[in-house]
Each structure stands twice: as C-alpha cells, then as structure tokens.
N, C-alpha and C positions, 0 to 999 in steps of 0.2 A: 259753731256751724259755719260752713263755707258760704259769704257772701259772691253773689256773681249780679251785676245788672243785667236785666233779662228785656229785651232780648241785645245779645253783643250777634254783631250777622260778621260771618266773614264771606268775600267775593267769591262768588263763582269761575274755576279756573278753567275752562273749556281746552280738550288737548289741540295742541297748535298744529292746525292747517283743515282740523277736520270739520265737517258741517254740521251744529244739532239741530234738527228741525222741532220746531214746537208741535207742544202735545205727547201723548205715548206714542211709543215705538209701537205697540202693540205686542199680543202673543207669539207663540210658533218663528222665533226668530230663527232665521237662517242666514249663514255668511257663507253660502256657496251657490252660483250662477245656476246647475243644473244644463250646461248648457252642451252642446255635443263638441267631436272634434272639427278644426276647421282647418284649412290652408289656403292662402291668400297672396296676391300679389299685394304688396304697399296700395297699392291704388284701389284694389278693392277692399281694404280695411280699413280704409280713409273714409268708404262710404258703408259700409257695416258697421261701423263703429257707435258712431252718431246714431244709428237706425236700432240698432239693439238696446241704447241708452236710452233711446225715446220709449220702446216696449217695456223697459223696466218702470219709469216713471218719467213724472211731468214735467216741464221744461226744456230750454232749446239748448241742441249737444252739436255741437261742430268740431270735426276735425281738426288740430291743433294749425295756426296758419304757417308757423313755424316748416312743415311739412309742405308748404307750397311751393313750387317749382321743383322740388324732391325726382331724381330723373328716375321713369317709367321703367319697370319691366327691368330693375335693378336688385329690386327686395324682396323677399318672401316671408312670409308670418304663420306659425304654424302656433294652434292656438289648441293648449288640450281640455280636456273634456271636462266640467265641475268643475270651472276657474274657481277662484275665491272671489269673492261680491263684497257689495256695502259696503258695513265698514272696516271687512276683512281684507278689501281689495288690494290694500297695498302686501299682504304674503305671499302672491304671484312670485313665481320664480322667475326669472328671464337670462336666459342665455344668446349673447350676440356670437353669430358665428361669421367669420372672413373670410369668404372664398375667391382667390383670384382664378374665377371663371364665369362662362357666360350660358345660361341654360337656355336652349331652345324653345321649352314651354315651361307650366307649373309642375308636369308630372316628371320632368327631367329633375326641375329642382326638389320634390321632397321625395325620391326615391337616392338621391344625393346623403339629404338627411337622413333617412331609412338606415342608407347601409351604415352612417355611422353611429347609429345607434339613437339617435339623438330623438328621434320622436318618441320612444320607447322609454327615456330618462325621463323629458318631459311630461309622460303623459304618468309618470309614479310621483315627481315631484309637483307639479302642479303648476301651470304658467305657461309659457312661450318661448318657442326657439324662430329667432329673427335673422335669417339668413344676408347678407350684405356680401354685394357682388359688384366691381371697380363701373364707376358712370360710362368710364371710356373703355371698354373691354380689349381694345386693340392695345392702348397706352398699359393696362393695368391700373391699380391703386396708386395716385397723388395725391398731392396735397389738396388738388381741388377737393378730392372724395373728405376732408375733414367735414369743411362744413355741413356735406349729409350727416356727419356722425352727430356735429352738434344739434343738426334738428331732431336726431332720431333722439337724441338724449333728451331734448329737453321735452318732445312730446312723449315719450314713456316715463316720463318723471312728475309729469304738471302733473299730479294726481287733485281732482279737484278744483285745478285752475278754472278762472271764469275771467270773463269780464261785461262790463252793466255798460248798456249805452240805454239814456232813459229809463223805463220802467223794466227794460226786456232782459236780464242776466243769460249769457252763453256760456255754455259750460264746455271743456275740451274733453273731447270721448276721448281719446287714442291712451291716456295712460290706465283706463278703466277698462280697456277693451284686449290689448296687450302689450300692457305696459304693469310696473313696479317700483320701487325702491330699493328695498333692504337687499334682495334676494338678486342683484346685477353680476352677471360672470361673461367673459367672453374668450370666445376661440380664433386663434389667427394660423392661417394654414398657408404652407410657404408664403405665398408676394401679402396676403392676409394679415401673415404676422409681423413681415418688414411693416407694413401699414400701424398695425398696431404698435409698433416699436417706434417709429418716426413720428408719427400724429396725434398719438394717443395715450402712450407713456407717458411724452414729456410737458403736457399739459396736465398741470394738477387739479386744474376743475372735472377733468375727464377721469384721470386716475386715481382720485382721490375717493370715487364713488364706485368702485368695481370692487367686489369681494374675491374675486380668481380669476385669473389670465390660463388661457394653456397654449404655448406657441410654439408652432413644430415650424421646424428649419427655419427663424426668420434673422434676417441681417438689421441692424442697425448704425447709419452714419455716425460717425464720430463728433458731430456737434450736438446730437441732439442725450437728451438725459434721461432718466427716471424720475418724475417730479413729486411721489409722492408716496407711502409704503402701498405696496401691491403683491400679497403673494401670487406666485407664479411656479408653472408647472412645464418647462425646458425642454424640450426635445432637440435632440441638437443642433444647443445655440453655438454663436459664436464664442469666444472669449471674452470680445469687449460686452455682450449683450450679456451673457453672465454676469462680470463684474457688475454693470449698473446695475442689476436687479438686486443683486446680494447689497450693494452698496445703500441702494435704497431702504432695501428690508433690514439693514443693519444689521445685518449676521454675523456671527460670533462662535457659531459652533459647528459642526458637521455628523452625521450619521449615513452610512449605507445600509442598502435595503435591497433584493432582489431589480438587481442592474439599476436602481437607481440611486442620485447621492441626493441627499438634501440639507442645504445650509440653514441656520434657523439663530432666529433672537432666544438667547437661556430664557431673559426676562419676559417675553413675548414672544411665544413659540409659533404662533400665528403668523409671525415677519416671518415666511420662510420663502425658500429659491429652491423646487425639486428638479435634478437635471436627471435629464436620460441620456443617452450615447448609445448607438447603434444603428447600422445598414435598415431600407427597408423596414420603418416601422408601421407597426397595427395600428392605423390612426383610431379605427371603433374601439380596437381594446386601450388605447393609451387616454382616450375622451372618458370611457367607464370606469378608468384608473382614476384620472385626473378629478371625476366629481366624485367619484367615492371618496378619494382621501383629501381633497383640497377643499372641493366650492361646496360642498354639502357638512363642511364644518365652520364655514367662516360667514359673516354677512358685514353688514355695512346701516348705520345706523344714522338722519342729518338728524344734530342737534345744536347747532354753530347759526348765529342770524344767518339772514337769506343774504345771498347775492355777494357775499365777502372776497369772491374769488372769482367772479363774473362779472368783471365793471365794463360796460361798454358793449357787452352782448346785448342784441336786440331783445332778449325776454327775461334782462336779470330781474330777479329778487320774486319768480313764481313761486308757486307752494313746493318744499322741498328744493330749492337752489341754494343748496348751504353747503358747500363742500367745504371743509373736508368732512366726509362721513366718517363719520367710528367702524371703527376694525373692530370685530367683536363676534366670541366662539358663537355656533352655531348647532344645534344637538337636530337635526332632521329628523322629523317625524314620519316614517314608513310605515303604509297600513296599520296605525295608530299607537305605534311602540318605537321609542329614538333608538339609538344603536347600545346608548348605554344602559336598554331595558326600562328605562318608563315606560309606562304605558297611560295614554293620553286616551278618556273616555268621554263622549259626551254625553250625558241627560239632556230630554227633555219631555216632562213626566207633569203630572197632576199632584204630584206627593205634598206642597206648600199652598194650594188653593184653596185652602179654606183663610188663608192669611190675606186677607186682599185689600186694593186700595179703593177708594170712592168710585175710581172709575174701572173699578173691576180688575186690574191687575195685579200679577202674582209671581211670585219667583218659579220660573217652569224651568228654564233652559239653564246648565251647570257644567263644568267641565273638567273633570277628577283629572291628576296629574302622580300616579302613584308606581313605586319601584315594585319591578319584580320580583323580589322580594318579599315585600309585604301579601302582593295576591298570591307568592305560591309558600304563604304561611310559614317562612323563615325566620322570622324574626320573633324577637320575645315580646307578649302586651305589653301594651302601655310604655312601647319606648320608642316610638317614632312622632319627631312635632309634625303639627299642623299648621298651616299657614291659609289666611282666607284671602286671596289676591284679589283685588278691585279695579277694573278698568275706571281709564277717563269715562268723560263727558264725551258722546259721537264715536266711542272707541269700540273695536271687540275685545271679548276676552282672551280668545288663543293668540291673537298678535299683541296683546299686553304682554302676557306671561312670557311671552319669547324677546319682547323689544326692551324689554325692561330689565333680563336677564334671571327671570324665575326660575324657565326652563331649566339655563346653563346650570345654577344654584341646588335645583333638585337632581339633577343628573349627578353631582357631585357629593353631594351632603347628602342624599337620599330621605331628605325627608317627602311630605304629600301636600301637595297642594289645591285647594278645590277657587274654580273660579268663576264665581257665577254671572250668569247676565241681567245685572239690574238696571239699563236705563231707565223704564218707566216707573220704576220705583222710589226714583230718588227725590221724588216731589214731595210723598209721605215717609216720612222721619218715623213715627209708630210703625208701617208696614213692615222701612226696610230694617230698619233693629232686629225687629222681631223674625223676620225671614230671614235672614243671616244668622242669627242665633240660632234658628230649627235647622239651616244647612249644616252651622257647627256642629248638633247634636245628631244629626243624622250622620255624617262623618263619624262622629265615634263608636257611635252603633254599627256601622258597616265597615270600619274599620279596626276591630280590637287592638290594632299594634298600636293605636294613638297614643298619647300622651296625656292624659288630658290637662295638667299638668303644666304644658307647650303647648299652647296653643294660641296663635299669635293673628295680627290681621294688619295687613300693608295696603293702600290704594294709592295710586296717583289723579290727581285732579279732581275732580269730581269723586274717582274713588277715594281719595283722601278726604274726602267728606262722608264720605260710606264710613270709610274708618273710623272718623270722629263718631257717626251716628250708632254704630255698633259699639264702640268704647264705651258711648255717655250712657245706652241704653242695657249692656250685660256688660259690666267692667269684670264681674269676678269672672267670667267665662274665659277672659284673657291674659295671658301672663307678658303682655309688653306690644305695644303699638309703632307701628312706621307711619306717617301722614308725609305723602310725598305731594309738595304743590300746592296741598291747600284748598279747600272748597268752600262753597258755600254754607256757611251752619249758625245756628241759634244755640246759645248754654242758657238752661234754664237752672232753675230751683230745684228744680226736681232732679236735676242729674247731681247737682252738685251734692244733694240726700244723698246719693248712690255710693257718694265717694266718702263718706263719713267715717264709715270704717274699712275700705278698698282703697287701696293704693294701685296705680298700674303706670309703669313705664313709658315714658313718649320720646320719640325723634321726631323732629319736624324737619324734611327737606326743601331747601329752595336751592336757586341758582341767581346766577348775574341777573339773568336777561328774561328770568321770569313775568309772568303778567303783572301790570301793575295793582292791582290789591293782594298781591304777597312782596314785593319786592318796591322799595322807592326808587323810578329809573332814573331820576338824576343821578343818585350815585350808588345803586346796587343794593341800598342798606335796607334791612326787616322795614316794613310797612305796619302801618299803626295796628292793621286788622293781624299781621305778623305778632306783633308783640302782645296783643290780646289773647293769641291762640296760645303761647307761650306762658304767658302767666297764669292763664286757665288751671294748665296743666300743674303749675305750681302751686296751688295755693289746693288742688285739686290732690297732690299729693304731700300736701302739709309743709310745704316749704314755701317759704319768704319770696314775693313777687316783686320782679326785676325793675330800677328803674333805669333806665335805658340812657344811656350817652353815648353818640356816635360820634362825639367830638373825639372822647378818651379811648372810644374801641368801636373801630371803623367796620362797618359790616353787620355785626352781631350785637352792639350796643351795650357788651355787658362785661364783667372781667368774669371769666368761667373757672370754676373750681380745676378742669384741666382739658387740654386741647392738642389737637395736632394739625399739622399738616401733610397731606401726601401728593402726588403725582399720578394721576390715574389715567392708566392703559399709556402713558409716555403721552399726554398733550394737555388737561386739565387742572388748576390744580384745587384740590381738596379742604374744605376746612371740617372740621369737626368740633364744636365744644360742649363740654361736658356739664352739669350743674347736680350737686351732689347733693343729697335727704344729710339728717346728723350723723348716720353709719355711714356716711363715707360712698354711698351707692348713687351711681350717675342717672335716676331716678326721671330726668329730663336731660335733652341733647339737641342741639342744631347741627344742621349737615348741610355746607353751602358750597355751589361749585362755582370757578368763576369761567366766564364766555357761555355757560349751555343759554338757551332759551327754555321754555317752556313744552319739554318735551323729552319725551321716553330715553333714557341714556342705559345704554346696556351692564351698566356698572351700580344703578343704584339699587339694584337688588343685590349684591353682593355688600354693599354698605350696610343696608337694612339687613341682612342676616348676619351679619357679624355683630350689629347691637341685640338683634332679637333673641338672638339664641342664650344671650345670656343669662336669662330669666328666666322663670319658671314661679309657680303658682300653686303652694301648698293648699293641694285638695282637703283637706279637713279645716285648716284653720283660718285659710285664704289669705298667708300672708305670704308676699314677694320676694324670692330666693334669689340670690346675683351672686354668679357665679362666674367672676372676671377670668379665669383661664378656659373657661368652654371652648370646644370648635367644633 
C-alpha cells in the first residue's frame, strides 16, 4: 500500500497581479459590465472612471496620477457597450488611433471614428477606441506628445494598481474603465504614423506591448529604429520604414494577395510586414482589412518580471509593466463562434446543486468550448478528447482558456473543452472533485463524439490544485493530468487507496520566477513543497521517489530518464524531463521555463497537449495506454 504523511499541504499559488477577496465569490457570476456605449473626452473619463468603479463596489478609485497634466481637449475615449468586468476585465480590446488633427468638439471627433468604421469594429470586439490628436495642433505630433503616450500607457495598463497610504488603499480606475492588456493595437494616420514610427516603434517598452500597428503614409528619420517584433500592416510606406519593420519582424519569406504583399517569419508567421501601394486609399476599408486579418489574430501576453525595461520611468514595476509581452496567435471570438468554427457557449444553470458546499455553493456557471463539427454531428463517437480547463486563483475562465493558449489548441487540434467557474469551491475538496466529475459526466452525455477514453484536466494555479483535487478524488475518470503552478493541496490516505490499482500520468509545470512555495528564489530550483508534489505522483504510480540533488542537476534535482530542451515562440527557453514506470512510459514529467513569473504564458497549453494527448484510459480495464507518436 502507498504510504503518504497526511496531511503534506502544498502553497497556495494566487495568479499574479490579480486580487482574491476572502470568502465566496458567490452565485450568478458574471464578467461583463452591462454597461451602455459611451464617448468622452480624456477629461471626462478621468472623472467617470473612478465614479463608475465606486458604483460597482467598495473602495477609493482615482484616476491614475500618471494622467495629470495630460493636455485637455486632445483625446477621445469611446467605450462600447458590455465591457468585460471583474475579473475578465483585462479582455477589453483597445485600439489607439493617431490622428494629426484638431476636432472642434466631441461630435466632430466620433463621427471622425464613425466614418472609419471604428466604433462599429469596437462595439463587435468589445473594448475601446482611444483616439489621440498632437497637444500643439499647429506644430503637429513631437516628441513632446511621447510622453502623453507614456501616461496613456501606463494608465490603461495599471490594471489593478493601487497604492496604501495608512489604512486607506487607492485603487486606479482608468485601466478598468477603458483600458486593457492583451488586446493593445494602434493606428497611425499620415503625421499619426510618422509619430508612431519616431516615438513609439523605437522604444521597446512601448513596442514590445502592442499586438498590430496599421500605418498609412508615415515617414520615419533615419536615426531612429524598430525596437522590438511588431506586426504591421503598410500602407504606403517609405523604403526605409518597410525595411525596419520587416528587419524587426525578421522576415524571411514573402506572399501576394489582392494588391497586397506581405513579408512573414516561416517560423513565426505572426512576425509579419503586410504592405499596400496605391493612390487615394479607403482608410475605413484598409482599418476593416487590417483587424480582420492582423490584430484580431494576434495578442500580447506580460509574463517577464515587472519593470525590466522601464528603469527610471516615474511608475516602473506597476501591475503588468513587464515588457516584453509575448506575441501570441489570437482565435477572436464573434457572436460566440472564432473564425475557425468553435463555438464558445456559456452555462449557467442549476444542473450541479444538489452538490453543494457548507455555505451553500455550487458549480452553476461553465463554459463549453466545442468544434463545429462535433454540434453539426460529423464526427464519429467516441473520438473526440475532452479537456476540463481550470482557472487561477481571482482568474476568469474565458480569459484563462485564451491567455493560456486553449483556445489557439482547440482551434487547431479540435478537440472540446469545458471550463468551469469554481472560485468558491475551491475551499471544499469533497465538493469540488465531485462537481467536476458530474461536469466530466455531463460532457459525455451531451457530447457523444467524446472519448471517454481522453479525457484529461489541466489548471494553472489554484487551478492546478482543482487538478490535483479531481485526479486524487476520480483518477480512473482521467487518462493523464497537467498541474500548471501548483496550489494549495492536502494527499491523504484515502487518495492514495485510489491509486492502488489506477495509475494516471502527471506533468507538473513551473518557471524561474514562480511564487515561492513552488520554486526556491534564490536560484530557481523545485521547492520542498515542489518535490513533495512530485514524488506523490511517484510512488502514486508505482515508481521509485526521487531523491533530489541540486548540486548534480541544477533546476530539477534529479537525473531524468530523458529530456529536452526548446526555444519557445523565439525568447524562452524550455526544459522538459521525463521519469519513466518499468515499460519505458514517461508516466511523470517536469516542465520548467526560464525568466516567466508566475503567470499565464500563451505556450503552456501547447506544452500540456502535446504530453496529454498521449494517453489514453482503457475503458474496461482501466489500464494507461502511451501512445508516443500521437498528434
């Protein structure tokens, strides 16, 4: 029999930057604002901001101060309708648009926006279009105008920022109001895009965080550079402004398309330069071109410490000052189906209430993630995996599945993904096992293409203790586990019963710069409660527990049956090792990246399904199938 001391706790890994409030979240969750459309001067979002933040809940919300002195009756802020909320708010879309002009009132400026379409994109993607017009209207766009940019940056960025003077905490409305992260794109139109070519290309704390440029006619001086990869969408540029962009995005190959060319990374086909050429162009239709096929496939992800590229700015190292952000594909969700036919559904129903916790909580709120395909009955039963996705700690679920790269994963592989909303569950361990196992089972009931067979579960943080609590509680329900991070969790006696005659696959992921009860930060290496989690699973599937030397094997503390290294998306690099049962099956894995923090990286879902899929879960006899060439 499997001895384990009961209880071993591993740390609670809360996702970084977000807030948990104690207690339940409670019922009826919602991550959408409900809130109408709006247009604003800067000045009057300064002071709606804060006031809307107060009507949502408690606490003192001010205006980021970063925006003080910000000159007047320069900006416009068009905010569309059903923002995303809570703790969705960072999937706001945001589009910075450059106009070298000077509008006479507010109705000049958003009928400006009107015609080129742009209220109309924003109010299907969801977010804010931030119009910026030169402080000196006679001079045009200088270099004075950077610094506005820096402010507008870092107050649509502070997502969650505060600061505590005595007992009183200030919280900064402006990135909650219309502001973002992931979802950053900007437009430069003639002197607009010289601006953006001169000030803001060749700063990589600014370029480093934008997911797509679109820039019709702009020049660029010859001293200045591209600092950092930026796909970009050309209208005609100059020579020299072409080269730097391609130069940057290290392009290597070329394709035409209906009057346009576009240069593109083989390896990374996201590093791309799309040019146009031609008299008199359709700026509305070359904007509707440009987010169709550029900025509504790409985003921008910070997973790098804070402030690494901001030394000496007045607000380095706020929440989210990590540049460089990750480049990272993008599958846009249009009236609840992406372009490559998922279709994203939510629940939130009564079907799991009879499963409840001490204080009355239950799994209500879910969110299917399934190919068109499967609903329009193409596919053969029982051949499609299931994956149970688990958000952090303070996290949502539809900006997990997308920031983690699910999405991109089921768009590609077409499997289904369901991801439910457990924060106040995660207190009872009986609840949430049990309620995640009736979601798995209600999945297969409502979807007959399942697998059951395949049927896998991945969390990060706090989900990764979801994980561990649905492994320890229905192991035979799964055929191979991902714990990304780490959470909080107790192994009893009784799980280790489970596992007597059950075998099940585990990856455990961490990084560098992980929380400390997964990672030791003096020098990066598995943490004791790390090496607990790890031998659990060993001794959990009949193999020999590790003892650990970090002198002999830096990092992972162990010599692994076999291992790799990679280079992921061109900037990280990758470990993997492997620890093999007597048939030779890598039955347990570590997966350690070096520089992330403690935080969503667009890549470790692609990690996690390249080990998950390999498994699979002989329904009659419940033994563990590895099947090393899957894809």
């Amino acid at each position: 029999m499997l001895k384990i001391q009961s209880p071993l706790t591993l740390a609670l890994a809360l996702a970084a930057g977000l807030a948990l409030a104690s207690g339940a979240f409670g019922l009826d969750y919602s991550n959408r604002l409900g809130n109408r459309a709006t247009f604003e001067t800067l000045e009057e979002a300064r002071v709606s901001g804060p006031a809307a933040a107060s009507a949502q809940g408690s606490g003192v919300f001010k205006s980021h101060p970063v925006l003080d002195g910000y000159p007047s009756k320069t900006t416009y802020v068009y905010r569309s309708a059903n923002l995303w909320s809570g703790r969705a708010l960072r999937s706001n879309t945001n589009i910075l648009v450059f106009a070298e002009k000077a509008f006479p009132n507010k109705d000049a400026a958003l009928a400006f926006l009107k015609q080129l379409g742009l209220t109309d994109i924003i109010d299907a993607a969801i977010g804010s279009v931030v119009l910026v017009t030169p402080s000196d209207p006679r001079a045009g766009f200088t270099a004075a105008d950077q610094k506005h940019y820096y402010a507008l940056q870092t107050a649509m960025l502070s997502l969650g920022e505060s600061v505590r003077s005595g007992n009183t905490v200030t919280t900064w409305a402006d990135g909650a109001y219309f502001g973002g992260f992931g979802f950053l794109y900007a437009i430069g139109i003639d002197g607009g895009a010289s601006f953006f070519n001169n000030y803001i290309a060749g700063t990589f704390d600014y370029a480093s965080r934008i997911a797509g440029a679109l820039l019709i006619n702009g020049r660029m001086e010859e001293v200045h550079k591209v600092a950092a990869v930026l796909p970009v969408y050309l209208v005609n540029p100059t020579a020299a402004v072409e080269a730097a962009y391609k130069g940057a995005n290290k392009t290597d190959a070329v394709k035409g398309e209906a009057g346009t060319t576009t240069h593109f990374n083989q390896a990374l086909p996201l590093q791309q330069v799309v040019v146009h050429r031609g008299p008199n162009p359709d700026t509305a239709a070359i904007i509707k071109k440009a987010y169709d096929g550029m900025f509504s496939r790409t985003m921008r992800i910070p997973a790098v410490k804070q402030g690494l590229h901001s030394a000496g700015t007045p607000f380095q190292g706020y929440n989210f000052d990590q540049a460089p952000y990750s480049l990272a594909p993008r599958n846009v969700i249009t009236d609840g189906v992406t372009r490559d036919g998922v279709s994203v559904t939510a629940h939130q129903e009564d079907r799991f209430s009879s499963i409840k916790s001490a204080a009355g909580e239950y799994l209500q709120t879910w969110y299917e993630y399934v190919p068109r395909e499967v609903l329009q009955n193409r596919v053969a039963p029982g051949t499609v995996p299931l994956v149970i996705a688990l958000h952090g700690g303070g996290d949502d679920p539809q900006a997990f599945v997308e920031e983690v790269g699910w999405l991109e994963m089921v768009c590609r592989e077409r499997f289904i993904v369901v991801a439910p909303e457990h924060q106040s569950l995660y207190s009872d361990q009986r609840v949430l096992g049990q309620s995640l196992a009736a979601l798995a089972e209600y999945m297969m009931k409502t979807y007959p293409a399942i697998d059951a067979s395949r049927v896998y579960a991945s969390g990060y943080s706090m989900g990764g203790g979801a994980t561990l609590t649905l492994s320890t509680s229905h192991p035979r329900l799964l055929a191979a586990v991902v714990d990304m991070a780490g959470a909080m969790f107790t192994f009893t006696d009784d799980m280790a019963k489970r596992f007597e005659e059950t075998d099940l696959p585990f990856m455990y992921m961490t990084s560098a710069y992980d929380l400390a009860p997964n990672i030791n930060p003096e020098d990066g290496s598995l943490s004791d409660n790390s090496q607990v989690l790890m031998n659990t699973f060993l001794r959990f599937n009949k193999m020999s527990p590790v003892r650990f030397d970090f002198a002999a094997y830096p990092k992972c503390g162990f010599q692994a049956d076999a291992w790799s290294e990679t280079l992921l998306n061109d900037e990280h690099k990758n470990f993997l090792w492997y620890l093999h049962n007597g048939q030779g099956v890598p039955m347990v894995a570590l997966n350690y990246t070096a520089n992330l923090i403690h935080a969503l990286y667009p890549q470790y879902a692609r990690i996690a399904w390249d080990y998950l899929s390999r498994f699979s879960r002989d329904q009659k006899t419940g033994v563990i199938e590895y099947h090393p060439y899957a894809r």
